[in-house]
PyMOL Python script that loads the backbone (N, CA, C, O; Angstrom):
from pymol import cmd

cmd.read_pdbstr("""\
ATOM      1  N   UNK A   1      -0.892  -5.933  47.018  1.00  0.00           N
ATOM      2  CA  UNK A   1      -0.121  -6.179  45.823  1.00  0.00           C
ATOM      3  C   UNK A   1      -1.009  -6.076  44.584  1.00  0.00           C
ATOM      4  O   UNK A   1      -0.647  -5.522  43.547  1.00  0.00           O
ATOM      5  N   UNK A   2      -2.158  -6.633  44.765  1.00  0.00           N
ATOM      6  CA  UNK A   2      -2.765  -6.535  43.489  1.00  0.00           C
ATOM      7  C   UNK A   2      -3.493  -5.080  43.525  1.00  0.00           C
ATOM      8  O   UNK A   2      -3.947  -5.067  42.380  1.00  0.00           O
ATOM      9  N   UNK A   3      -3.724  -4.370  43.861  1.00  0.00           N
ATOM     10  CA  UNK A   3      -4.039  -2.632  43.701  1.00  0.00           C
ATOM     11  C   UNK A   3      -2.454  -2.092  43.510  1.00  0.00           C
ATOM     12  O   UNK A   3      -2.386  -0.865  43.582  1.00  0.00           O
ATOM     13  N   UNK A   4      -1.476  -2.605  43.336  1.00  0.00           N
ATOM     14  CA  UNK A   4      -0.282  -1.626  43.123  1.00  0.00           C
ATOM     15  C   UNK A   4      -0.424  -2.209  41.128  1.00  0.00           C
ATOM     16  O   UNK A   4      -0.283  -1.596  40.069  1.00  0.00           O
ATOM     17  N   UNK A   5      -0.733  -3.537  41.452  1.00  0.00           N
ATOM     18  CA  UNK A   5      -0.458  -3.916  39.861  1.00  0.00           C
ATOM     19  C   UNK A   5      -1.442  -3.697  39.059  1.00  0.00           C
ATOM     20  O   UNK A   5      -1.211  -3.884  37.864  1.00  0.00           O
ATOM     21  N   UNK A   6      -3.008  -3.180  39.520  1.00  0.00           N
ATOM     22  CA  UNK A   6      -4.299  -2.490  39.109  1.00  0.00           C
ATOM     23  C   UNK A   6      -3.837  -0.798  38.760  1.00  0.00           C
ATOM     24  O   UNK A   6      -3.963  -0.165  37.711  1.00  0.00           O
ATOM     25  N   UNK A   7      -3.338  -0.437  39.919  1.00  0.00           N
ATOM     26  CA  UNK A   7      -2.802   1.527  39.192  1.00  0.00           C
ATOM     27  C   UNK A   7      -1.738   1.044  38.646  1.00  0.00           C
ATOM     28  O   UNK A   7      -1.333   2.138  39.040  1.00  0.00           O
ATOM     29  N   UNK A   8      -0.462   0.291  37.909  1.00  0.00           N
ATOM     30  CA  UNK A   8       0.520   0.584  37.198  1.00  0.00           C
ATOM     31  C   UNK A   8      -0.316   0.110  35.800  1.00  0.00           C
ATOM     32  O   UNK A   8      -0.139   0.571  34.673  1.00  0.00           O
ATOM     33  N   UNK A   9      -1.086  -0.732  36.120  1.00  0.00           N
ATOM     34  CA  UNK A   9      -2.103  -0.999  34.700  1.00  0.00           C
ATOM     35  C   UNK A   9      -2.463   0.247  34.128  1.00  0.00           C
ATOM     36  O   UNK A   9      -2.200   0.743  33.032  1.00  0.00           O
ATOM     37  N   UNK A  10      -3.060   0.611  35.009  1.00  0.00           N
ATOM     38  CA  UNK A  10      -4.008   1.808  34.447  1.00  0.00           C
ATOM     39  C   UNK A  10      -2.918   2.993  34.325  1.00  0.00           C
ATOM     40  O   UNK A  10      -3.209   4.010  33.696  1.00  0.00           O
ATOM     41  N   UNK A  11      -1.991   2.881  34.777  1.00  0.00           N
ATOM     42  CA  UNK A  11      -1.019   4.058  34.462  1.00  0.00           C
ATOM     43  C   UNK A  11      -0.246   3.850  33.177  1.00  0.00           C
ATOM     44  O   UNK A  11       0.401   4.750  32.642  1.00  0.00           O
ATOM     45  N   UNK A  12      -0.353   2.536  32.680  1.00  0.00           N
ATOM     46  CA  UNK A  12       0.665   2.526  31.636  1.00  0.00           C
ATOM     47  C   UNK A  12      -0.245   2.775  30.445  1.00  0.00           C
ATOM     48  O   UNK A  12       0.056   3.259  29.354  1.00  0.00           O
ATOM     49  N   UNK A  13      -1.710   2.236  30.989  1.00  0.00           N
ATOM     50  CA  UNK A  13      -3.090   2.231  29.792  1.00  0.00           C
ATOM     51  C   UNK A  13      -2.982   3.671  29.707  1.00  0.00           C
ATOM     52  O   UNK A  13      -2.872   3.926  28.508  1.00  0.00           O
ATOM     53  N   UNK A  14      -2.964   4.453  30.202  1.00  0.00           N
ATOM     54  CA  UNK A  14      -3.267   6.122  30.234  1.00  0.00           C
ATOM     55  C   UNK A  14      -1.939   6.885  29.224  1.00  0.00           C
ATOM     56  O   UNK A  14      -2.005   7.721  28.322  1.00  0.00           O
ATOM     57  N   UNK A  15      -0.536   6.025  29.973  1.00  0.00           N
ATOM     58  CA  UNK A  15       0.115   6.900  28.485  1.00  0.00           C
ATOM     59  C   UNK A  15       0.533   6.092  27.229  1.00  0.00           C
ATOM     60  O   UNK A  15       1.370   6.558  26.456  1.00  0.00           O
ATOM     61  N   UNK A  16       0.000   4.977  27.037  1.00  0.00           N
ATOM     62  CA  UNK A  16       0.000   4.629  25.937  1.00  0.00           C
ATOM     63  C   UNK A  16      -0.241   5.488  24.815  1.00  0.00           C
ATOM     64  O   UNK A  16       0.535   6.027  24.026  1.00  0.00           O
ATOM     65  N   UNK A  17      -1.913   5.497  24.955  1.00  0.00           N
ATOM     66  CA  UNK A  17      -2.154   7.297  24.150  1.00  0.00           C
ATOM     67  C   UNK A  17      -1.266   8.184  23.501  1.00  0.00           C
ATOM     68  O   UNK A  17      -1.099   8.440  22.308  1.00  0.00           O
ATOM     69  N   UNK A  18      -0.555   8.734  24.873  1.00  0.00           N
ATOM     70  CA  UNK A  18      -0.320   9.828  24.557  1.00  0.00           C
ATOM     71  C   UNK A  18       1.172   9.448  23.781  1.00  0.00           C
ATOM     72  O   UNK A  18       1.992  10.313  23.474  1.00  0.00           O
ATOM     73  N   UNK A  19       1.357   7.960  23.525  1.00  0.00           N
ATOM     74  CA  UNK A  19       3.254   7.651  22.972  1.00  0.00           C
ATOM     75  C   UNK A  19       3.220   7.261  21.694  1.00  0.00           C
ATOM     76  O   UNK A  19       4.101   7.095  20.851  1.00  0.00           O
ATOM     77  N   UNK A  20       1.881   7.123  21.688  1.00  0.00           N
ATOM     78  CA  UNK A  20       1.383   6.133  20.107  1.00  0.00           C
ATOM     79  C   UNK A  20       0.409   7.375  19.604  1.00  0.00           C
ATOM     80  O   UNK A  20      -0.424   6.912  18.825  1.00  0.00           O
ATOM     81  N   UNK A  21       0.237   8.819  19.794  1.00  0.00           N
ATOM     82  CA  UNK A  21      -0.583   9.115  19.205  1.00  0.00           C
ATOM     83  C   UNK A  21       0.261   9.824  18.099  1.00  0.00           C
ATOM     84  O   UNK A  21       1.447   9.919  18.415  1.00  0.00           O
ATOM     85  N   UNK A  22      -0.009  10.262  17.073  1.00  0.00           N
ATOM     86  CA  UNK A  22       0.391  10.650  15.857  1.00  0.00           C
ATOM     87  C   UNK A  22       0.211  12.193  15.837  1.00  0.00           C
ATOM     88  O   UNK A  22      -0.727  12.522  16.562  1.00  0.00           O
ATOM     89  N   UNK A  23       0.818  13.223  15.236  1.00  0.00           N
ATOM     90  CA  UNK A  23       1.050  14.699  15.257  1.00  0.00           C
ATOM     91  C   UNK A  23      -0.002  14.554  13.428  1.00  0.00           C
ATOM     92  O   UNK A  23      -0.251  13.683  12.594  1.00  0.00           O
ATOM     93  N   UNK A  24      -0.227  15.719  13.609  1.00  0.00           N
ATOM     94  CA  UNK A  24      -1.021  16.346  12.209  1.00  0.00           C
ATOM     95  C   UNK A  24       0.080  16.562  11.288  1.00  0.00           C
ATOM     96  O   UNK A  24       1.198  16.961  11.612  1.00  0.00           O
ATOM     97  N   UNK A  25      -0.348  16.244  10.008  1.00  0.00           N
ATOM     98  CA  UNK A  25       0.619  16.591   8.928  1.00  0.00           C
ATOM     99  C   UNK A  25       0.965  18.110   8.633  1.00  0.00           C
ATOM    100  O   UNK A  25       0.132  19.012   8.721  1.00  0.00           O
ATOM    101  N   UNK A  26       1.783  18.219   8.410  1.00  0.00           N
ATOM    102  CA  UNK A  26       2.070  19.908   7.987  1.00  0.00           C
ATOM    103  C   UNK A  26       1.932  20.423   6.644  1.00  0.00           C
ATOM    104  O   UNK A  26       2.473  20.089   5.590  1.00  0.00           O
ATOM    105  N   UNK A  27       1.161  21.229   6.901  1.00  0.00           N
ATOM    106  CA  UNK A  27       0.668  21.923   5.480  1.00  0.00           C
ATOM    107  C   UNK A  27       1.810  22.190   4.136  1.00  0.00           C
ATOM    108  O   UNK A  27       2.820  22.876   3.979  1.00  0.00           O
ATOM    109  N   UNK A  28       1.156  21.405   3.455  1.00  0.00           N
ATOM    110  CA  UNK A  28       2.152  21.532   2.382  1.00  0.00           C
ATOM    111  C   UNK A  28       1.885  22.432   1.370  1.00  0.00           C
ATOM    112  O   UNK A  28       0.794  23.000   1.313  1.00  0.00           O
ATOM    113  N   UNK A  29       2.658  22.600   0.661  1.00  0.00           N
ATOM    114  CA  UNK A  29       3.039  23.349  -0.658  1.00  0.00           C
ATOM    115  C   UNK A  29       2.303  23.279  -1.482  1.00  0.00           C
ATOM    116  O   UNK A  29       2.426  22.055  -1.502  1.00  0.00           O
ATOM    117  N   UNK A  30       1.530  23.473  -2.313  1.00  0.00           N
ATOM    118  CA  UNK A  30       0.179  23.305  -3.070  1.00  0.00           C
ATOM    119  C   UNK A  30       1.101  23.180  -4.878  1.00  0.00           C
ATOM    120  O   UNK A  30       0.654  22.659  -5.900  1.00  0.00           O
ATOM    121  N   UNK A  31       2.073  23.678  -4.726  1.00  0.00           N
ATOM    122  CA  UNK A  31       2.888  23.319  -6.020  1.00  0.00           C
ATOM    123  C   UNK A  31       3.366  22.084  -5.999  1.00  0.00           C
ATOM    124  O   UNK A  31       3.074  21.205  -6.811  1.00  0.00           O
ATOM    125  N   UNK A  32       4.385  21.944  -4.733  1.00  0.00           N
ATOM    126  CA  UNK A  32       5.055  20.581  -4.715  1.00  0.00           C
ATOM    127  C   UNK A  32       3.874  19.575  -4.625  1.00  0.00           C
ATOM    128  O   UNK A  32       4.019  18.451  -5.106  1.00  0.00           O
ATOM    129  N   UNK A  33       2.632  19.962  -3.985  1.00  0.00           N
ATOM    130  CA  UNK A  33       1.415  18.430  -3.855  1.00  0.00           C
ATOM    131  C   UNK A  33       1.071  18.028  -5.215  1.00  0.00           C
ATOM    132  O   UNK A  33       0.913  16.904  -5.692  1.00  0.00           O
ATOM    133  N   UNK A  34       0.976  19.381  -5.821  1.00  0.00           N
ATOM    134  CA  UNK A  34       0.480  19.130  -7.425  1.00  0.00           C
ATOM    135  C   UNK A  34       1.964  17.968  -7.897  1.00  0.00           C
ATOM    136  O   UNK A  34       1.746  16.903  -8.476  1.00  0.00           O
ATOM    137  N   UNK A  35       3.368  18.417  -7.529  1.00  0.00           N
ATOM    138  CA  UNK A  35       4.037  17.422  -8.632  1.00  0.00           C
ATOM    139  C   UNK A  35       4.310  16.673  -7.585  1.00  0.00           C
ATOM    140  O   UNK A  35       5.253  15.951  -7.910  1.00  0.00           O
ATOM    141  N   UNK A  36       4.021  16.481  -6.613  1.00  0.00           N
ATOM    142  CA  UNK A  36       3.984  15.085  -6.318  1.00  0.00           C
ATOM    143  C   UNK A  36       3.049  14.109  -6.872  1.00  0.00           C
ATOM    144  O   UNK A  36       3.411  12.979  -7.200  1.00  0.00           O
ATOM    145  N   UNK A  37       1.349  14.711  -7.025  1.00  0.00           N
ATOM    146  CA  UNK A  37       0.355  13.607  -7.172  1.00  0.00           C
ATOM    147  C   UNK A  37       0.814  13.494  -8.828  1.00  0.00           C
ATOM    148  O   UNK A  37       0.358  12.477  -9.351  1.00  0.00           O
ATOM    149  N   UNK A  38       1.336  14.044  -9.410  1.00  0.00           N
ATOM    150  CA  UNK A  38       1.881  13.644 -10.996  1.00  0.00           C
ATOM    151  C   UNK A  38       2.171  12.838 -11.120  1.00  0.00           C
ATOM    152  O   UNK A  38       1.758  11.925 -11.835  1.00  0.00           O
ATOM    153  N   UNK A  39       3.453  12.965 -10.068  1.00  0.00           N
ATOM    154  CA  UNK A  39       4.528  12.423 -10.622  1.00  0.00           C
ATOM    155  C   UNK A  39       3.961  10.666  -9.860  1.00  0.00           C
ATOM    156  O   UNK A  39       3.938   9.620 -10.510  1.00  0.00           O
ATOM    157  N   UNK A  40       3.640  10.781  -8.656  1.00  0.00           N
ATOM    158  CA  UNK A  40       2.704   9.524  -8.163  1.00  0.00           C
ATOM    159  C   UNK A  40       1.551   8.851  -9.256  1.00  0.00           C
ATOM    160  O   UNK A  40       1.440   7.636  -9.416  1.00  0.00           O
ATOM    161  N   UNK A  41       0.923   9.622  -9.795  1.00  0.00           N
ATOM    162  CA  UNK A  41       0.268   9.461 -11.110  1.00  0.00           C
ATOM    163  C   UNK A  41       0.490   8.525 -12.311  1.00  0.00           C
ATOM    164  O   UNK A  41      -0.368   7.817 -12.838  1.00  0.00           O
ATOM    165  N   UNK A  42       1.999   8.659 -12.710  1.00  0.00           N
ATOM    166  CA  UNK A  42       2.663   8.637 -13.325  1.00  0.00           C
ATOM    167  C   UNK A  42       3.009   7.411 -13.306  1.00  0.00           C
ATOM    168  O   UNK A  42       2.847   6.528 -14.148  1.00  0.00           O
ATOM    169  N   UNK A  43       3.634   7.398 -12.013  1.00  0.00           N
ATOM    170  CA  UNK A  43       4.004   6.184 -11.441  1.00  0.00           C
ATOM    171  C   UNK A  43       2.829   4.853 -11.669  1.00  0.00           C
ATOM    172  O   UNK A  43       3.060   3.827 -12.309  1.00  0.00           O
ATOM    173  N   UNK A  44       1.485   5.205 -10.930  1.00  0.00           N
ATOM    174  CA  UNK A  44       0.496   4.547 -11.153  1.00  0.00           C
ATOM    175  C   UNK A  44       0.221   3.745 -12.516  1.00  0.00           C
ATOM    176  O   UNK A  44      -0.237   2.608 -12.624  1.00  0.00           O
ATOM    177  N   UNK A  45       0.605   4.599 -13.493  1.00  0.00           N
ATOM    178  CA  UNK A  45       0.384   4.207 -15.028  1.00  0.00           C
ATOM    179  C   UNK A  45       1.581   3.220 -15.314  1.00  0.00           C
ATOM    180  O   UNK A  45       1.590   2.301 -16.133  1.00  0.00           O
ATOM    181  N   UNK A  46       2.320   3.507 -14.685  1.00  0.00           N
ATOM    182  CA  UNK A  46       3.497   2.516 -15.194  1.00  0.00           C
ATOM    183  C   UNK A  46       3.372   1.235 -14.691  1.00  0.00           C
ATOM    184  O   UNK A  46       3.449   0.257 -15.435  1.00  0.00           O
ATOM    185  N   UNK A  47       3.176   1.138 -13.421  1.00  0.00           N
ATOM    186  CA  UNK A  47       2.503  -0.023 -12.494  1.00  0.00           C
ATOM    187  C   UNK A  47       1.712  -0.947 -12.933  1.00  0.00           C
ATOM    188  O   UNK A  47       1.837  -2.171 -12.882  1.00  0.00           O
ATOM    189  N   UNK A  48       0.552  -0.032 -13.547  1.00  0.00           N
ATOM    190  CA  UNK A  48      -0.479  -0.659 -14.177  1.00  0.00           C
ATOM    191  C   UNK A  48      -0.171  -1.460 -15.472  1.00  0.00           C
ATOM    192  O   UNK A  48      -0.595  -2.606 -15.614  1.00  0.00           O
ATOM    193  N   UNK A  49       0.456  -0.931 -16.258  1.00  0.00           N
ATOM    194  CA  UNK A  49       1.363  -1.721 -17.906  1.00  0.00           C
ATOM    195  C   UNK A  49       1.773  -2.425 -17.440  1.00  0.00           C
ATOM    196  O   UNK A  49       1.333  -3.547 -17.687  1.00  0.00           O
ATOM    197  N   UNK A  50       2.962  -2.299 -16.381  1.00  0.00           N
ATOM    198  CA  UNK A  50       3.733  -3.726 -15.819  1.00  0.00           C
ATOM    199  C   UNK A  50       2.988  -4.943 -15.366  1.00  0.00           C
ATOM    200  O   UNK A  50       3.104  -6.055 -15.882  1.00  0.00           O
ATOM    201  N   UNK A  51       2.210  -4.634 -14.353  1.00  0.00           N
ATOM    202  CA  UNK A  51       0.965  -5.439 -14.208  1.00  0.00           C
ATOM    203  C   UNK A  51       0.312  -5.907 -15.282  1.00  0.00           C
ATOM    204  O   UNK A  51      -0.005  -7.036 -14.907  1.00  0.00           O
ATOM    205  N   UNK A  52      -0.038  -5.795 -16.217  1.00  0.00           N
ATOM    206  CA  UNK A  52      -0.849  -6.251 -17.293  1.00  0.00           C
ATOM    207  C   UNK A  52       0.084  -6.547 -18.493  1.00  0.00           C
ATOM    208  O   UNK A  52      -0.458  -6.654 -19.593  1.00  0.00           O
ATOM    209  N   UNK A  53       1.554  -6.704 -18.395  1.00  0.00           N
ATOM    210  CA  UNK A  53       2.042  -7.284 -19.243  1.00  0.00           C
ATOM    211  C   UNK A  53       2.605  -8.490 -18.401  1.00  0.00           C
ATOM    212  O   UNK A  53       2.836  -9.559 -18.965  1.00  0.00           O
ATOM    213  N   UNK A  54       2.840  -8.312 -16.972  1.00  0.00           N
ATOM    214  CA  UNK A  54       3.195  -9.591 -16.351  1.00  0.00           C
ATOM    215  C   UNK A  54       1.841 -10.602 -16.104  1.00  0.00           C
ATOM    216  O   UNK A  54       2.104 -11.786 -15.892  1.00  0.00           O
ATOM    217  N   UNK A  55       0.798 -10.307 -16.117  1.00  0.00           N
ATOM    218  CA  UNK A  55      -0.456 -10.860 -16.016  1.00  0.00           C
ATOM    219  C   UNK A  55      -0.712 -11.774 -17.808  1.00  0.00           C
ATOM    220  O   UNK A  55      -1.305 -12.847 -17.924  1.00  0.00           O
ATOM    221  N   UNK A  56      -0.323 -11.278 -18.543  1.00  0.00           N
ATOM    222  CA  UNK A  56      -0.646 -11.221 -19.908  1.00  0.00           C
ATOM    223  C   UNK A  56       0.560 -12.918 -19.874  1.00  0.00           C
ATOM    224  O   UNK A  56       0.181 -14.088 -19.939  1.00  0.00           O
ATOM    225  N   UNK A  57       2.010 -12.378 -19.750  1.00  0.00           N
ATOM    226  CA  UNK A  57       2.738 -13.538 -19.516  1.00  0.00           C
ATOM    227  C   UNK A  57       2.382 -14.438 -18.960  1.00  0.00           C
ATOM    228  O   UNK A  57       2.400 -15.488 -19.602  1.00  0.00           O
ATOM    229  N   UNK A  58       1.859 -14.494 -17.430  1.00  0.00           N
ATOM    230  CA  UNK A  58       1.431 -15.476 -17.041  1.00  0.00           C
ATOM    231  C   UNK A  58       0.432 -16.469 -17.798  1.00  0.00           C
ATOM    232  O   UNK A  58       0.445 -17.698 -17.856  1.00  0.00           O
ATOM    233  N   UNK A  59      -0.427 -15.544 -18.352  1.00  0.00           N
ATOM    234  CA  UNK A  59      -1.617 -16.401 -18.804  1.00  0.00           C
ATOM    235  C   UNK A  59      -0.561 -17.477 -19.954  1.00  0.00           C
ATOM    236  O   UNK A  59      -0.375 -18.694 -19.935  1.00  0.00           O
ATOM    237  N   UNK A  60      -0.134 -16.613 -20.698  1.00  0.00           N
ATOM    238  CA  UNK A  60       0.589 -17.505 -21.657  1.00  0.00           C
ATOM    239  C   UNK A  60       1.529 -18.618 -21.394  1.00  0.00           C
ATOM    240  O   UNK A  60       1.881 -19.669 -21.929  1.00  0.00           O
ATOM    241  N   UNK A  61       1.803 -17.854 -20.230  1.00  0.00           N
ATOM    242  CA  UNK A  61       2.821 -19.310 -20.151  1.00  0.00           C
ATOM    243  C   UNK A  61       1.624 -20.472 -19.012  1.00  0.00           C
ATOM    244  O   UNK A  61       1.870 -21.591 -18.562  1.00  0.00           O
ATOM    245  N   UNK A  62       0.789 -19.904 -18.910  1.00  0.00           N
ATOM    246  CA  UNK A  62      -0.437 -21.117 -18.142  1.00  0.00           C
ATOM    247  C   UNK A  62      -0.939 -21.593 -18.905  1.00  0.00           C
ATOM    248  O   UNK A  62      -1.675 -22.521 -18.570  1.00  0.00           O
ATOM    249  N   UNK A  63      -0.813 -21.156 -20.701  1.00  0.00           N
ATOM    250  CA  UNK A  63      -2.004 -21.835 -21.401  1.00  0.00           C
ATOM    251  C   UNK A  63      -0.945 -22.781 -22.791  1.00  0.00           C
ATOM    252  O   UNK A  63      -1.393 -23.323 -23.801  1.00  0.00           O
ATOM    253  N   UNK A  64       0.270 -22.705 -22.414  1.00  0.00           N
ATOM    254  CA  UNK A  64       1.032 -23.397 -23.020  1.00  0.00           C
ATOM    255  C   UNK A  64       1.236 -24.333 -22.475  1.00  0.00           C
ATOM    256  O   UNK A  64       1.062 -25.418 -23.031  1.00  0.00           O
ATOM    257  N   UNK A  65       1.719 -24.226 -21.072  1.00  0.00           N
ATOM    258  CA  UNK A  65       1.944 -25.830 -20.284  1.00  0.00           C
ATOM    259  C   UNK A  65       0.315 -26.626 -19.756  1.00  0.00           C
ATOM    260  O   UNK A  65       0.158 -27.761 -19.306  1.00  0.00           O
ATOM    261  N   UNK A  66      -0.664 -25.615 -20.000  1.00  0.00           N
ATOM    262  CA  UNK A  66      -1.636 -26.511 -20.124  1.00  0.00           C
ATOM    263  C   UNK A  66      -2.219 -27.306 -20.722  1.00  0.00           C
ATOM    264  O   UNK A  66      -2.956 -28.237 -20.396  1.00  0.00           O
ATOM    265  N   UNK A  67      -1.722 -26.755 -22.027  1.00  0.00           N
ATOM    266  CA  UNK A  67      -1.986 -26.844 -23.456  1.00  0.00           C
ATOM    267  C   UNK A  67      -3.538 -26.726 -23.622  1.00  0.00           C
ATOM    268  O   UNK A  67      -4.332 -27.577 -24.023  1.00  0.00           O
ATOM    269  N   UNK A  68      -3.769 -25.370 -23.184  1.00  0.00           N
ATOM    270  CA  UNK A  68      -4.997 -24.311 -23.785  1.00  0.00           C
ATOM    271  C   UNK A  68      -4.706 -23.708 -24.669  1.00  0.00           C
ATOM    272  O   UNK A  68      -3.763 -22.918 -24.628  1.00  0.00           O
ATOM    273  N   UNK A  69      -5.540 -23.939 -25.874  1.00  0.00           N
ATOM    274  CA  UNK A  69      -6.054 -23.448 -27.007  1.00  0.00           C
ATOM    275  C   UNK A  69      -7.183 -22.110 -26.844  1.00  0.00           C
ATOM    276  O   UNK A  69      -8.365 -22.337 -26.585  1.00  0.00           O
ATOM    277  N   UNK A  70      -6.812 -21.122 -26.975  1.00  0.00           N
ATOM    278  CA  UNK A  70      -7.968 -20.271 -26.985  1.00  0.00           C
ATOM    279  C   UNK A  70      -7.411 -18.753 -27.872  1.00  0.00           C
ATOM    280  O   UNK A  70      -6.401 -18.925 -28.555  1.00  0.00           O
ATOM    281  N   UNK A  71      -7.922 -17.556 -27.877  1.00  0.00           N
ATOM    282  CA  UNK A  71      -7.767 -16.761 -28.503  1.00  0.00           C
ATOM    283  C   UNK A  71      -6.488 -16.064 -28.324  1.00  0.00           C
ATOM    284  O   UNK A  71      -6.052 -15.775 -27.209  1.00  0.00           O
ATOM    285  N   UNK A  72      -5.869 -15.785 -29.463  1.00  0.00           N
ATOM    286  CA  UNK A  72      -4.408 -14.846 -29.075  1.00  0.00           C
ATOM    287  C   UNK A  72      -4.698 -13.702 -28.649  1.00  0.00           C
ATOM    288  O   UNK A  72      -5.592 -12.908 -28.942  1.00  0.00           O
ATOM    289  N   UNK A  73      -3.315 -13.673 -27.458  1.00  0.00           N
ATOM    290  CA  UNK A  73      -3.308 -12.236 -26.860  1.00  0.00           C
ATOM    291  C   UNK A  73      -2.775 -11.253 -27.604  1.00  0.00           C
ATOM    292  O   UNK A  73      -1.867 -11.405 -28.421  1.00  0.00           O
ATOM    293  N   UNK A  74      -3.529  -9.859 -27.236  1.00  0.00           N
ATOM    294  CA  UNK A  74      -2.957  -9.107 -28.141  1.00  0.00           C
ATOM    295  C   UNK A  74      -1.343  -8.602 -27.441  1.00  0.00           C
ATOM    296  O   UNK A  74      -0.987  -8.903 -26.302  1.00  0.00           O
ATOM    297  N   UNK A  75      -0.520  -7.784 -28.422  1.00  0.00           N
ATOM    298  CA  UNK A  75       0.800  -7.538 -28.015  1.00  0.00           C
ATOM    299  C   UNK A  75       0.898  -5.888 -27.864  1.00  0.00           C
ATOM    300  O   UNK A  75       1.954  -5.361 -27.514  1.00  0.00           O
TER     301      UNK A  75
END
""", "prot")
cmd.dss("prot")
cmd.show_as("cartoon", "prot")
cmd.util.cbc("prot")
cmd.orient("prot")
């Protein structure tokens, strides 16, 4: 019994591999990559403002209910 449950081990270890392995990407379009990374680009920049105006809020509203005094943020 335990050599039947030693080879189904090793049989299931063996195609794991091959069920979980991943295929190569397919060559893309060298136009569409260009407006994709743009437009992803793009995106990035916007992310980043949002981020740093919700970061900017926070502080303010941390330094009001703290009642920190320190330099104004710019707008």
């Amino acid at each position: 019994m335990d050599f039947r449950i030693l080879m189904m081990s090793v049989a299931m270890a063996a195609t794991a591999g091959a069920v979980w392995a991943k295929l190569p990407a397919a060559p893309a379009d060298p136009v569409k990559a260009a407006e994709a990374k743009a437009k992803a680009d793009e995106a990035a920049k916007k992310d980043a403002v949002l981020l740093g105006k919700s970061q900017d809020k926070a502080v303010a509203n941390y330094r009001k209910n703290k009642g920190i005094r320190g330099p104004a943020l710019k707008k």
